[in-house]
FIVEXTI-727571 format. One record per residue (C-alpha): x, y negated, z negated. Coordinates in steps of 0.1 Angstrom, whole numbers, padded with zeros to 4 digits. Example, Ala and Ser with C-alpha at 12.3 -4.5 7.8 and 13.67 -1.06 7.14 Angstrom:
<recs>
    c1    c2    c3
  0123  0045 -0078
  0137  0011 -0071
</recs>
This chain:
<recs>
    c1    c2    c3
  0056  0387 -0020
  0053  0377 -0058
  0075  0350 -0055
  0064  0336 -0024
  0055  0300 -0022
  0061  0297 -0059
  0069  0260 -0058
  0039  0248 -0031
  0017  0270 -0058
  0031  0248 -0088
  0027  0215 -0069
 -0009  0222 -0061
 -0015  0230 -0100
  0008  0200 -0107
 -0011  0177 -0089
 -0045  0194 -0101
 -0038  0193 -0134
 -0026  0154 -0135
 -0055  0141 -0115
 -0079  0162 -0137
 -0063  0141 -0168
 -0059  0112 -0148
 -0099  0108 -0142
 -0103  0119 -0182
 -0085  0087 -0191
 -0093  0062 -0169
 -0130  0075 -0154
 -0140  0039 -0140
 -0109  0034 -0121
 -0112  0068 -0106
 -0152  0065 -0097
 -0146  0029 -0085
 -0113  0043 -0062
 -0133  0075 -0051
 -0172  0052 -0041
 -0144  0028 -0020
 -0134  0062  0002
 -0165  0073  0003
 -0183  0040  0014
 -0154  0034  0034
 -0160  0067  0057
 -0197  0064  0058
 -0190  0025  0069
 -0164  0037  0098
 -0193  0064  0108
 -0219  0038  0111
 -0196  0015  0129
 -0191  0042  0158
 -0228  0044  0155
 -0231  0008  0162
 -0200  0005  0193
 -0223  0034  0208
 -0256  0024  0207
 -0243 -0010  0220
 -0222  0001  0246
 -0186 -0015  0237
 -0159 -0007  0257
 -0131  0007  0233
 -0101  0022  0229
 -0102  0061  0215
 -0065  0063  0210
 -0065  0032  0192
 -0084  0047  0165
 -0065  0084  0165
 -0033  0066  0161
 -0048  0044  0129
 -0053  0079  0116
 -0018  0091  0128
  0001  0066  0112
 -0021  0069  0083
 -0015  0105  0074
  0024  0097  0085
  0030  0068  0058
  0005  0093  0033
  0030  0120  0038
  0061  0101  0036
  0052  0085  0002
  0038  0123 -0013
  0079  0133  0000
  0090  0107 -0022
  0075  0111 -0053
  0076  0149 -0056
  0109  0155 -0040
  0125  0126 -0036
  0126  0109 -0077
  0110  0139 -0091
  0134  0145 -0120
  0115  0176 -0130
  0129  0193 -0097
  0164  0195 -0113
  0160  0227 -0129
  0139  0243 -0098
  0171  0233 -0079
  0196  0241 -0103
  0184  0281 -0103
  0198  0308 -0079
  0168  0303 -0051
  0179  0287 -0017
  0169  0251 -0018
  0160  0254  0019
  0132  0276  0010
  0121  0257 -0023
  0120  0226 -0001
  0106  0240  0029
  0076  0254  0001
  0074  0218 -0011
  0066  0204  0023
  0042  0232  0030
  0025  0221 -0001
  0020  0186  0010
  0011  0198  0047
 -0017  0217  0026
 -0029  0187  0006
 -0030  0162  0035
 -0041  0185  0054
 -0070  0192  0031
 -0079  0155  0031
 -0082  0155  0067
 -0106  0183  0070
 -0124  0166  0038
 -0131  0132  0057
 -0137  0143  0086
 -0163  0165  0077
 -0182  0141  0060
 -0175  0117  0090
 -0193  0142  0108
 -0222  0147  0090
 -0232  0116  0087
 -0226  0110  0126
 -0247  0141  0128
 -0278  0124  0098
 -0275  0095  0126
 -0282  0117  0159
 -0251  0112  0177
 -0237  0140  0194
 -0204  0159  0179
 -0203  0188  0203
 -0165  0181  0207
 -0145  0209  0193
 -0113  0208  0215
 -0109  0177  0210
 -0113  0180  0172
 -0087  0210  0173
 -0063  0186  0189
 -0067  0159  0168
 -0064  0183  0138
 -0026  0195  0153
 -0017  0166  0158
 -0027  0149  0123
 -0006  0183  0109
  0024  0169  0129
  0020  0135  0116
  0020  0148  0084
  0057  0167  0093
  0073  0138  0112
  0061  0118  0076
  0078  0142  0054
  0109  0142  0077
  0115  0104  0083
  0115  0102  0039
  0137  0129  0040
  0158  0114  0062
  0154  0073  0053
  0165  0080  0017
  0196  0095  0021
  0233  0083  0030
  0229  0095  0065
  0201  0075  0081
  0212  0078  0116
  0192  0118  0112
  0160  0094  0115
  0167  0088  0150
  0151  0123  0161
  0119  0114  0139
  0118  0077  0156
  0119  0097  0188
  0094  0120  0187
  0075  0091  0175
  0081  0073  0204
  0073  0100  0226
  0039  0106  0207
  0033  0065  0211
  0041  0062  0247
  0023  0093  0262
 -0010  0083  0249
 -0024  0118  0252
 -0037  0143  0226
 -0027  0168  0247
  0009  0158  0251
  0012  0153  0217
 -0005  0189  0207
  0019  0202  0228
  0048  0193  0212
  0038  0198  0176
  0066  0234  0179
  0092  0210  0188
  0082  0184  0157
  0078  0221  0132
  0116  0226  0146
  0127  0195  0136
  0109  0194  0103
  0128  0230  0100
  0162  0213  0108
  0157  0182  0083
  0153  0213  0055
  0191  0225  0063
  0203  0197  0043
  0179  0183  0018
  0201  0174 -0015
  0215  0149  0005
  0180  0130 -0002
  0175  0140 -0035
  0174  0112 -0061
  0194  0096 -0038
  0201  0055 -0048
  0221  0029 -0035
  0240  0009 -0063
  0253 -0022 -0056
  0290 -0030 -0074
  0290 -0053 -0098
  0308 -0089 -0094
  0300 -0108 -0129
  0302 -0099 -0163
  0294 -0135 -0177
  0260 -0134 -0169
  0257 -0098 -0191
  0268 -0117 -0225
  0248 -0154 -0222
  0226 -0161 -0250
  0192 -0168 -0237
  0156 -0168 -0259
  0135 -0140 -0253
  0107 -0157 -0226
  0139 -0168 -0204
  0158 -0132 -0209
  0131 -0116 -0203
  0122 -0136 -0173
  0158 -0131 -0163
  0154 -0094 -0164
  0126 -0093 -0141
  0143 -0115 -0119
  0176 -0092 -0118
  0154 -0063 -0112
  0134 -0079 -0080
  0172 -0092 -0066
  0189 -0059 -0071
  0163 -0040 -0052
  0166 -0064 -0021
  0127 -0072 -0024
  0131 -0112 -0020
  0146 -0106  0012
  0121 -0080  0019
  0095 -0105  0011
  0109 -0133  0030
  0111 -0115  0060
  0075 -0099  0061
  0062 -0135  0057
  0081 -0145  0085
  0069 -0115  0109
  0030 -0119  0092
  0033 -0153  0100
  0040 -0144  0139
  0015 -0118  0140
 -0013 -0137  0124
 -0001 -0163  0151
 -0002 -0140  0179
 -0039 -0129  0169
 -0051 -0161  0166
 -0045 -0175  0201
 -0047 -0139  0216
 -0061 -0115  0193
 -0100 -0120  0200
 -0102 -0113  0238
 -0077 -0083  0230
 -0097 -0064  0201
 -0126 -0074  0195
 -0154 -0066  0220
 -0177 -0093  0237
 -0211 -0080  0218
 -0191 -0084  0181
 -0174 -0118  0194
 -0212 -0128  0198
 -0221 -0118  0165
 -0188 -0134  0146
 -0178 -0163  0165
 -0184 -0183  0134
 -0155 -0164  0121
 -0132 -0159  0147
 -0102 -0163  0152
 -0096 -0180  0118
 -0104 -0142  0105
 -0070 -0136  0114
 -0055 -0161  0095
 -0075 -0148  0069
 -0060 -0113  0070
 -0030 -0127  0074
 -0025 -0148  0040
 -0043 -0115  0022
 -0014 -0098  0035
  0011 -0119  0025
 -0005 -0120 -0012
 -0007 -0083 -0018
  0030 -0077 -0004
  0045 -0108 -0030
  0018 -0106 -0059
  0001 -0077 -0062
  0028 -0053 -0060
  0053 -0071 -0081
  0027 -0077 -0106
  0018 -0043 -0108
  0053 -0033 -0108
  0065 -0055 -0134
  0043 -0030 -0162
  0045  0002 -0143
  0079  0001 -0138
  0084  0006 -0176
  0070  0041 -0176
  0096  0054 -0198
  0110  0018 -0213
  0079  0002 -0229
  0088  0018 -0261
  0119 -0004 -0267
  0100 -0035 -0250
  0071 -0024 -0284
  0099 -0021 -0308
  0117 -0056 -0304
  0108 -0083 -0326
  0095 -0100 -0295
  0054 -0111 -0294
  0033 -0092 -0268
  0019 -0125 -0251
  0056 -0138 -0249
  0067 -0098 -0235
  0038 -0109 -0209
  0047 -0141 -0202
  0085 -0133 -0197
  0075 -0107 -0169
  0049 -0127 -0147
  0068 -0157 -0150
  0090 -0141 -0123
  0065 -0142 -0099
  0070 -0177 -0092
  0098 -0169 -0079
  0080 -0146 -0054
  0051 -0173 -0046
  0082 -0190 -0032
  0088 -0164 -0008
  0059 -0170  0005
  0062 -0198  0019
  0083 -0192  0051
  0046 -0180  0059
  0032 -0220  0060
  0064 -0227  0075
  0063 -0211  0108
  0024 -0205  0110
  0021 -0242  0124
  0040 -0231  0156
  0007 -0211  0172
 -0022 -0234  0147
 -0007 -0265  0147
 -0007 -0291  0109
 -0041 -0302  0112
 -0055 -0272  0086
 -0016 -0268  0071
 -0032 -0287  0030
 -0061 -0264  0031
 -0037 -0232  0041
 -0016 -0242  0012
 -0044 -0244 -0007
 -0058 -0210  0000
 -0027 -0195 -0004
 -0019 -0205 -0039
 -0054 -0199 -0045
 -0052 -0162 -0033
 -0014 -0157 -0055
 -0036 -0165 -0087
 -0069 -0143 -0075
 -0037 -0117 -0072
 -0025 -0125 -0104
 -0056 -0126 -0128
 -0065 -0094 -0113
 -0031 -0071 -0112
 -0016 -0083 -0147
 -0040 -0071 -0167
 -0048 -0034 -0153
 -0011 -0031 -0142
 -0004 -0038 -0184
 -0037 -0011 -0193
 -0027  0015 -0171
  0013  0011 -0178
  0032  0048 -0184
 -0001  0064 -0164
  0013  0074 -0128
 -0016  0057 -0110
  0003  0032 -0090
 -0005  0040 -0055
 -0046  0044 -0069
 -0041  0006 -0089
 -0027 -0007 -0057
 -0055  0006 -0037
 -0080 -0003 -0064
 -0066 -0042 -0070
 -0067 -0043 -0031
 -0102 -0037 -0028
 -0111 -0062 -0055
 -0089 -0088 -0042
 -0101 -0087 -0005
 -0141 -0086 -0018
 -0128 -0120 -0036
 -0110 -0137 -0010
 -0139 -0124  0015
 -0163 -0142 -0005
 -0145 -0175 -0010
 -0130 -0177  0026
 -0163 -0171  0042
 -0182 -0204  0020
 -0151 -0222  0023
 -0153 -0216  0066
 -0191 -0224  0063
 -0188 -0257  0045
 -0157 -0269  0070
 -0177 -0265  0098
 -0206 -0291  0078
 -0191 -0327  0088
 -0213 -0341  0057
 -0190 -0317  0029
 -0161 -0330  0015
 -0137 -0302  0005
 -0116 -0318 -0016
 -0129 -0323 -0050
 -0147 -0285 -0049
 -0108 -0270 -0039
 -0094 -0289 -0066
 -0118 -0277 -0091
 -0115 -0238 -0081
 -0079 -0244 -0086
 -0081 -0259 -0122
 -0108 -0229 -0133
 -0087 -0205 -0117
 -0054 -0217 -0135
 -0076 -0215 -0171
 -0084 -0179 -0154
 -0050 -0169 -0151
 -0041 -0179 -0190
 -0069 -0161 -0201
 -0061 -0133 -0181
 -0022 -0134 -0196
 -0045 -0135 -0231
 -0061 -0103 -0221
 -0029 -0085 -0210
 -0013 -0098 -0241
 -0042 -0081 -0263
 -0045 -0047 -0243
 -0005 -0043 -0245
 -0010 -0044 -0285
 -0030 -0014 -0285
 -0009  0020 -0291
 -0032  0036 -0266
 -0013  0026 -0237
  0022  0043 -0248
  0005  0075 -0243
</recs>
């Protein structure tokens, strides 16, 4: 009894301990991340306030399955970092205890942390339904919910486990179940088979090395390339380059502008009579359905800018000493890296190319416009922190963190910018053109401040 659950014990102080030091070292990204959940669950309890006090008509399993896939994705990105690249797990492997059980403890760990957060938000959903008068006498329905966010977690952990190994085909038992919990539509139905989805999370543990720090090299084809003399901006730009090519993300990137391009097509012809009820349709017909488009391009910009440009720094958790040591300048280090982000930019353009098809080319210049617009917004924003918090483990929090910021920017630009279209008398022109020149001396000085933050030894630590 000692000995049991050693390893879902160490991952809870594990993750304790690093998020204690975490919130020591960088307090004001951790208080702004933890006010954005907090406001953002107190926002989603007064919006159920509102749909009920004005009698919209919507769809409750549309909202549980938001949270489903939520705690699915949360759960299958936890697998990943603590099992899946976790070097320190090599010794706790490597030791005469049955990996089944130290993986199966590892998973029980993460059920308890999502878990935790579920029970977390929802109770401060509830109270504040409950401040508001609105009846929460449903507890069977909250117990159902609960099993079935618990089995979300599972079929998370076990489609990682599976998708990051050399035998994908064992996803196709996770991509069932998942089906199964899609089609039938009912809490109860899916309740009811959380034994079968604990069974299948129990069979995914009888082989789990296959998944461990499991990566798929590619063969090299060209030596010549390895010994051409190039100055340090262009190897360095190179580099990046190499890196973004070899893990298949400009082909990732391609294709999600492609399929955002469709589905921000889709919404816009179809997508206000199909989600958006008739009482808020009233309230933002200003805004709809060019709100789609909106989301659309923010989507495209935080899949090809911000997550490249935060990658390009935070990638080097273990490398930026040797980028420190070379006789190389910080601002051209800098420079080198985000210059490889053009090449991304370009990837988003399939976006423009097929978006035409559902809006027509009348609006294509000020698309184009508000695309590049949003890459730089990206840019000036992501550079910098992802340079600050470089070596520091807080990707997924800078990701969520950048997001926010950009999408209060963008908000506020594509709402004046829809305003002053709809006045006949305002000419757009000259005021997009000058946004675009003060956001380009934004992005230099922004490359200045990364420049000057990657100088101080602080960020090595």
């Amino acid at each position: 009894m000692e000995h049991m659950l050693e390893t879902s014990r160490l991952l809870l102080t594990e993750i304790t301990r690093s998020l204690l030091k975490k919130m020591r070292s960088s307090p004001i990204l951790y208080t702004f991340f933890s006010a954005m959940i907090f406001f953002s669950v107190v926002m989603f309890a007064f919006l159920t306030f509102f749909l009920l006090h004005t009698k919209t008509r919507f769809n409750f399993m549309d909202v549980f399955f938001s949270v489903f896939f939520l705690f699915l994705m949360k759960s299958a990105s936890d697998l990943h970092t603590y099992f899946i690249t976790a070097p320190q797990l090599s010794y706790v492997l490597s030791i005469n205890v049955s990996h089944r059980k130290t993986i199966g403890e590892l998973v029980f760990g993460i059920v308890t942390i999502n878990t935790g957060l579920w029970f977390a938000f929802s109770l401060l959903y509830l109270v504040v339904l409950s401040a508001l008068r609105i009846s929460i006498d449903y507890p069977v329905e909250y117990v159902l919910i609960s099993i079935n966010v618990i089995s979300a977690i599972l079929l998370g952990c076990s489609l990682s486990l599976h998708f990051f190994s050399s035998y994908r085909y064992r996803m196709i038992p996770t991509l069932l179940l998942l089906a199964f919990c899609w089609f039938s539509q009912s809490l109860v139905f899916i309740a009811c088979m959380a034994p079968l989805v604990v069974l299948h999370m129990i069979w995914g543990l009888t082989h789990p090395l296959d998944s461990y720090r499991f990566v798929k090299r590619k063969e090299r084809t060209k030596e010549r390339s390895q010994v051409h003399l190039r100055s340090p901006l262009q190897t360095l730009f190179y580099r990046e380059v190499t890196v973004i090519w070899r893990e298949r993300l400009f082909f990732s990137f391609v294709s999600m502008s492609i399929f955002s391009a469709l589905g921000t097509g889709y919404l816009y012809l179809y997508g206000t009579d199909l989600f958006i009820p008739e009482s808020i349709q009233e309230m933002m017909g200003g805004f709809l359905p060019t709100l789609f488009v909106f989301l659309g391009i923010y989507i495209v910009t935080m899949y090809t800018a911000v997550f490249p440009a935060l990658n390009l720094f935070l990638s080097e958790e273990k490398t930026m000493w040797i980028l420190r040591n070379l006789p190389v300048a910080n601002q051209t280090i800098v420079y080198g890296k985000t210059l490889a982000l053009c090449l991304c930019f370009i990837t988003t353009l399939p976006f423009l190319a097929f978006i035409p098809v559902f809006l027509g080319v009348d609006d294509m210049l000020f698309l184009f416009w508000f695309l590049v617009f949003s890459f730089l917004a990206a840019v000036i924003i992501a550079v910098p922190l992802g340079v600050k918090y470089v070596g520091k483990k807080s990707d997924i929090l800078l990701l969520y963190s950048v997001a926010m910021i950009l999408f209060i920017v963008l908000s506020g630009v594509g709402a004046a910018m829809n305003f002053l279209r709809g006045a006949a008398t305002v000419s757009l022109l000259p005021l997009c053109l000058m946004l675009l020149l003060l956001e380009v001396s934004l992005v230099f000085l922004s490359l200045k401040l990364s420049a000057l933050i990657l100088s101080k030894p602080s960020i090595t630590g």
